[in-house]
C-alpha positions in Angstrom: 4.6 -3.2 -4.0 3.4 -6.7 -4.1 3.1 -8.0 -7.5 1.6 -12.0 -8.4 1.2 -14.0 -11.0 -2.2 -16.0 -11.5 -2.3 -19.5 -12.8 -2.2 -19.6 -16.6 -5.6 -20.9 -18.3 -6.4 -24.3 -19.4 -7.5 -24.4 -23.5 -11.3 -26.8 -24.1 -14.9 -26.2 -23.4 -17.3 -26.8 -20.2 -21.0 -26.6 -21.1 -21.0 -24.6 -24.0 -18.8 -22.2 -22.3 -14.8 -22.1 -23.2 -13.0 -23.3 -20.4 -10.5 -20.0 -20.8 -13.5 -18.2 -20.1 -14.5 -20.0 -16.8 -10.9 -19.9 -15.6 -10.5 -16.4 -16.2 -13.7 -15.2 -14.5 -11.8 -17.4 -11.3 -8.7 -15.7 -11.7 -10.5 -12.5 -11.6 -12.2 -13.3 -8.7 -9.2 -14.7 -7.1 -6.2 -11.9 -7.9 -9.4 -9.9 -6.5 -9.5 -11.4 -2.8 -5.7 -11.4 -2.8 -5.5 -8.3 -3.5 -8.3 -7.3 -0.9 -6.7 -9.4 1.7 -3.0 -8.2 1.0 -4.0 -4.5 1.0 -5.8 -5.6 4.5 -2.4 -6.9 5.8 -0.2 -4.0 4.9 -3.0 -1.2 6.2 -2.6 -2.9 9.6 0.9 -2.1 9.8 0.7 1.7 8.8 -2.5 2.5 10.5 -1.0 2.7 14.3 1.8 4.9 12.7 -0.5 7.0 10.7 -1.7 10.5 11.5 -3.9 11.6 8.9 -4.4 8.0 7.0 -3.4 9.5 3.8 -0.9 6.0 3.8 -3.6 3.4 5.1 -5.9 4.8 3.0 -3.6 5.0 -0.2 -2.5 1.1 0.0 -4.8 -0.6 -2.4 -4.6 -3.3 -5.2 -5.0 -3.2 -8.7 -5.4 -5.8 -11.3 -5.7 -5.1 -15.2 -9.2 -4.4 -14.9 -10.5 -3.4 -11.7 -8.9 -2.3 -8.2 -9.9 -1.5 -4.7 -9.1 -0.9 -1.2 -8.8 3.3 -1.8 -10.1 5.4 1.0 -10.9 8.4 2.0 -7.8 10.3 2.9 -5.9 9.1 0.1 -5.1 11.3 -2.9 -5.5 10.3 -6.7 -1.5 10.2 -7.4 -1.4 7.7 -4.8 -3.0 5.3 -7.0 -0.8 2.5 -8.0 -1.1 1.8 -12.2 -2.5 -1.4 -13.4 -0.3 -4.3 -14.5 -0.1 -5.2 -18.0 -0.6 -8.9 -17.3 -3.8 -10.2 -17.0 -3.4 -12.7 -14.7 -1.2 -10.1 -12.1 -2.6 -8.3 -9.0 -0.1 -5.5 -7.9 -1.2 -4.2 -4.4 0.7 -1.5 -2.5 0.7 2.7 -2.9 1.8 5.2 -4.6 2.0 7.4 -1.9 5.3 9.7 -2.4 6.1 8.8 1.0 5.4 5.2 1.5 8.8 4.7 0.1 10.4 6.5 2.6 8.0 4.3 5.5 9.0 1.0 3.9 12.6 1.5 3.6 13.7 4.4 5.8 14.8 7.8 5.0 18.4 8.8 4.9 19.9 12.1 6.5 17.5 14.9 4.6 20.5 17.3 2.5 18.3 18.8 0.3 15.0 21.2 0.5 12.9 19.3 -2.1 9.2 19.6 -0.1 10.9 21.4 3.0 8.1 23.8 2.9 5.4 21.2 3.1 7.2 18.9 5.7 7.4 21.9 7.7 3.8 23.0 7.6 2.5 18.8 8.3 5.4 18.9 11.1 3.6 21.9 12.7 0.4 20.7 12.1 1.3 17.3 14.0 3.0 18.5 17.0 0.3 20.9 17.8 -2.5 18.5 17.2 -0.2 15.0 18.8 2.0 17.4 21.4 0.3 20.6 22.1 3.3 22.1 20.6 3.0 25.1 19.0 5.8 25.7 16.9 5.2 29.4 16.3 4.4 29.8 19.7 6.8 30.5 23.2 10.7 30.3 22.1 10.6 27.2 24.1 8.1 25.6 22.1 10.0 26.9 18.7 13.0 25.6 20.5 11.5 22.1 21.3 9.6 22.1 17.2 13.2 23.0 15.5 14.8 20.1 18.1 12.0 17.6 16.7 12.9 18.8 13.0 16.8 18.2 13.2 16.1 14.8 14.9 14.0 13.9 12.0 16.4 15.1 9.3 19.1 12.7 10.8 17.3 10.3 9.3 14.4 7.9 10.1 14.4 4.2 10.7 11.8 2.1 8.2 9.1 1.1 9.4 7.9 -1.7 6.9 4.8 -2.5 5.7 4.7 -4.1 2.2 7.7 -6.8 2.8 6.4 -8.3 6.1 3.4 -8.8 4.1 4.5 -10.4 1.1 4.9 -14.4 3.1 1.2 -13.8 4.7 -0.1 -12.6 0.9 1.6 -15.8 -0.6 0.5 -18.3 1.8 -3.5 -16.9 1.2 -3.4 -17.0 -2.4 -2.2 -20.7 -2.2 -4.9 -21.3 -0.1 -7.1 -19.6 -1.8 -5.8 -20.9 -5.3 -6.8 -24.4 -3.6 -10.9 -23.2 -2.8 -10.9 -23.0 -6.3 -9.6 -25.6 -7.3 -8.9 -24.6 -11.3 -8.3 -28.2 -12.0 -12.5 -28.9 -12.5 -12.6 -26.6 -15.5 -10.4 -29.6 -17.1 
Protein backbone atom coordinates (compact mmCIF):
# COMPACT_ATOMS: atom_id res chain seq x y z
CA UNK A 1 0.00 0.00 0.00
CA UNK A 2 0.92 3.40 -1.06
CA UNK A 3 0.26 6.00 1.39
CA UNK A 4 0.88 10.25 0.68
CA UNK A 5 0.79 13.16 2.26
CA UNK A 6 -0.99 16.25 0.64
CA UNK A 7 0.31 19.76 1.10
CA UNK A 8 -0.82 21.36 4.29
CA UNK A 9 -3.30 24.43 3.85
CA UNK A 10 -2.58 28.05 3.73
CA UNK A 11 -4.76 30.13 6.64
CA UNK A 12 -6.64 33.83 4.87
CA UNK A 13 -9.59 34.47 2.68
CA UNK A 14 -10.04 34.62 -1.37
CA UNK A 15 -13.39 36.18 -2.40
CA UNK A 16 -15.33 35.75 0.52
CA UNK A 17 -14.34 32.19 0.62
CA UNK A 18 -11.52 30.98 3.33
CA UNK A 19 -8.61 30.12 1.57
CA UNK A 20 -8.46 26.60 3.80
CA UNK A 21 -11.56 25.94 2.06
CA UNK A 22 -10.34 26.52 -1.58
CA UNK A 23 -7.16 24.50 -0.80
CA UNK A 24 -8.83 21.73 0.56
CA UNK A 25 -11.42 21.25 -2.25
CA UNK A 26 -7.77 21.14 -4.46
CA UNK A 27 -6.34 18.64 -2.24
CA UNK A 28 -9.37 16.64 -2.60
CA UNK A 29 -9.33 16.77 -6.02
CA UNK A 30 -5.73 16.16 -6.25
CA UNK A 31 -5.13 13.00 -3.61
CA UNK A 32 -8.19 11.97 -5.97
CA UNK A 33 -6.31 11.77 -9.47
CA UNK A 34 -3.26 10.31 -7.59
CA UNK A 35 -5.01 7.98 -6.26
CA UNK A 36 -6.88 7.13 -9.68
CA UNK A 37 -3.60 7.20 -11.51
CA UNK A 38 -1.65 5.13 -8.88
CA UNK A 39 -4.35 2.39 -8.71
CA UNK A 40 -4.03 2.55 -12.74
CA UNK A 41 -0.20 1.84 -12.42
CA UNK A 42 -0.37 -1.05 -10.01
CA UNK A 43 -3.56 -2.90 -12.00
CA UNK A 44 -1.28 -2.97 -15.04
CA UNK A 45 1.15 -5.03 -13.31
CA UNK A 46 -1.31 -7.74 -11.80
CA UNK A 47 -3.72 -7.85 -14.67
CA UNK A 48 -1.37 -10.17 -17.10
CA UNK A 49 -0.92 -12.36 -14.00
CA UNK A 50 -4.45 -12.43 -13.00
CA UNK A 51 -6.97 -15.19 -13.68
CA UNK A 52 -10.10 -14.25 -12.29
CA UNK A 53 -9.26 -10.28 -11.55
CA UNK A 54 -10.32 -10.61 -8.12
CA UNK A 55 -6.53 -8.65 -7.58
CA UNK A 56 -6.83 -5.97 -10.46
CA UNK A 57 -10.10 -5.37 -9.53
CA UNK A 58 -9.43 -5.15 -5.65
CA UNK A 59 -6.48 -2.37 -6.02
CA UNK A 60 -8.20 0.81 -5.44
CA UNK A 61 -7.46 4.13 -3.42
CA UNK A 62 -9.09 5.63 -0.64
CA UNK A 63 -8.83 9.02 0.83
CA UNK A 64 -10.67 10.08 4.17
CA UNK A 65 -13.70 10.77 2.36
CA UNK A 66 -14.24 9.11 -0.78
CA UNK A 67 -12.40 6.20 -2.79
CA UNK A 68 -12.44 4.53 -6.18
CA UNK A 69 -11.03 2.26 -8.57
CA UNK A 70 -13.16 -1.14 -7.11
CA UNK A 71 -14.31 -3.49 -9.75
CA UNK A 72 -16.21 -6.06 -10.39
CA UNK A 73 -14.48 -9.15 -9.35
CA UNK A 74 -13.30 -7.78 -6.21
CA UNK A 75 -14.75 -8.70 -2.87
CA UNK A 76 -15.90 -6.15 0.00
CA UNK A 77 -12.96 -7.35 2.54
CA UNK A 78 -10.64 -6.39 -0.12
CA UNK A 79 -11.37 -2.87 0.48
CA UNK A 80 -8.54 -1.01 1.88
CA UNK A 81 -9.76 1.38 5.23
CA UNK A 82 -9.62 5.07 4.96
CA UNK A 83 -6.69 7.05 6.34
CA UNK A 84 -7.22 9.24 9.30
CA UNK A 85 -5.39 12.19 7.77
CA UNK A 86 -7.14 14.31 5.66
CA UNK A 87 -4.77 15.34 3.42
CA UNK A 88 -3.52 11.29 2.76
CA UNK A 89 -4.51 9.05 -0.20
CA UNK A 90 -3.73 5.37 0.63
CA UNK A 91 -4.13 3.22 -2.66
CA UNK A 92 -3.42 -0.47 -2.80
CA UNK A 93 -5.73 -3.79 -1.65
CA UNK A 94 -6.82 -5.58 0.80
CA UNK A 95 -6.89 -8.63 -0.95
CA UNK A 96 -5.62 -11.60 1.48
CA UNK A 97 -3.49 -12.52 -1.21
CA UNK A 98 -1.92 -9.49 -2.63
CA UNK A 99 0.54 -9.76 0.10
CA UNK A 100 1.67 -12.96 -0.91
CA UNK A 101 1.92 -11.37 -4.92
CA UNK A 102 3.88 -8.34 -3.70
CA UNK A 103 6.40 -10.03 -1.63
CA UNK A 104 6.38 -13.78 -2.42
CA UNK A 105 5.19 -16.68 -0.53
CA UNK A 106 7.53 -18.86 1.52
CA UNK A 107 7.44 -22.84 1.47
CA UNK A 108 3.47 -23.48 2.45
CA UNK A 109 3.87 -25.73 6.13
CA UNK A 110 0.61 -25.18 7.28
CA UNK A 111 -3.15 -26.04 5.97
CA UNK A 112 -4.68 -22.53 6.77
CA UNK A 113 -7.07 -22.16 3.30
CA UNK A 114 -5.62 -25.65 1.85
CA UNK A 115 -9.13 -26.47 1.05
CA UNK A 116 -9.83 -23.41 -1.00
CA UNK A 117 -6.36 -23.27 -2.72
CA UNK A 118 -7.14 -26.62 -3.81
CA UNK A 119 -10.51 -26.09 -5.27
CA UNK A 120 -9.09 -22.37 -7.27
CA UNK A 121 -5.93 -24.70 -8.16
CA UNK A 122 -8.43 -27.19 -9.83
CA UNK A 123 -10.49 -24.70 -11.15
CA UNK A 124 -7.39 -23.04 -13.01
CA UNK A 125 -5.68 -25.83 -14.50
CA UNK A 126 -8.77 -27.12 -16.02
CA UNK A 127 -9.90 -23.80 -17.30
CA UNK A 128 -5.78 -22.43 -18.25
CA UNK A 129 -4.41 -26.38 -18.92
CA UNK A 130 -7.16 -28.65 -19.73
CA UNK A 131 -6.15 -30.37 -16.72
CA UNK A 132 -8.48 -32.19 -14.86
CA UNK A 133 -7.34 -32.84 -11.65
CA UNK A 134 -9.85 -35.49 -10.75
CA UNK A 135 -9.61 -36.91 -13.98
CA UNK A 136 -6.96 -39.81 -15.64
CA UNK A 137 -4.18 -40.68 -12.84
CA UNK A 138 -1.91 -38.89 -15.18
CA UNK A 139 -3.71 -35.80 -15.01
CA UNK A 140 -4.03 -36.26 -10.92
CA UNK A 141 -0.38 -37.01 -11.23
CA UNK A 142 0.52 -33.89 -13.36
CA UNK A 143 -2.33 -31.45 -10.79
CA UNK A 144 -0.56 -32.94 -7.43
CA UNK A 145 3.09 -32.17 -9.36
CA UNK A 146 1.76 -28.42 -10.00
CA UNK A 147 0.63 -28.29 -6.23
CA UNK A 148 4.00 -29.39 -4.60
CA UNK A 149 5.88 -27.01 -7.00
CA UNK A 150 3.74 -24.28 -5.75
CA UNK A 151 4.07 -25.14 -2.02
CA UNK A 152 7.90 -24.76 -2.44
CA UNK A 153 7.33 -21.43 -2.52
CA UNK A 154 6.54 -18.73 -5.08
CA UNK A 155 8.69 -15.83 -6.25
CA UNK A 156 6.93 -12.08 -5.78
CA UNK A 157 5.74 -10.73 -8.34
CA UNK A 158 5.50 -6.91 -7.36
CA UNK A 159 3.07 -4.54 -8.02
CA UNK A 160 2.60 -1.79 -5.37
CA UNK A 161 6.60 -0.98 -4.88
CA UNK A 162 7.51 -0.60 -8.67
CA UNK A 163 4.74 1.81 -8.55
CA UNK A 164 5.47 3.95 -5.71
CA UNK A 165 8.54 6.31 -8.00
CA UNK A 166 5.84 6.60 -11.10
CA UNK A 167 2.96 7.65 -8.17
CA UNK A 168 5.46 10.21 -6.75
CA UNK A 169 6.71 11.77 -9.75
CA UNK A 170 2.66 12.35 -10.99
CA UNK A 171 1.58 13.84 -7.82
CA UNK A 172 4.53 16.42 -8.18
CA UNK A 173 3.43 17.08 -11.37
CA UNK A 174 0.20 17.23 -10.70
CA UNK A 175 0.78 19.28 -7.34
CA UNK A 176 2.37 21.78 -9.89
CA UNK A 177 -1.19 22.05 -12.39
CA UNK A 178 -2.45 23.30 -9.35
CA UNK A 179 -0.40 25.40 -8.32
CA UNK A 180 -1.68 25.93 -4.37
CA UNK A 181 0.46 28.92 -4.21
CA UNK A 182 -2.68 31.34 -5.96
CA UNK A 183 -4.96 30.71 -3.05
CA UNK A 184 -2.13 33.02 -1.17
Amino acid sequence: MVSMKAVHSYKGKFLGMKVDQLIENDVRRLLAKVGEFGAERMKTRTEPHDWKGRLSDSITWVTKYESGGMGGAAEKEDMLSPPNDSHAVDIGTGCPYGVFRERGAGPHKNKLGSEEFIANMKEWCLDKLGLDADGAPEEQYAFWRIIGKIRQGQDAVPFAFPSIGEIYKFAEAEAKVFNFARHI
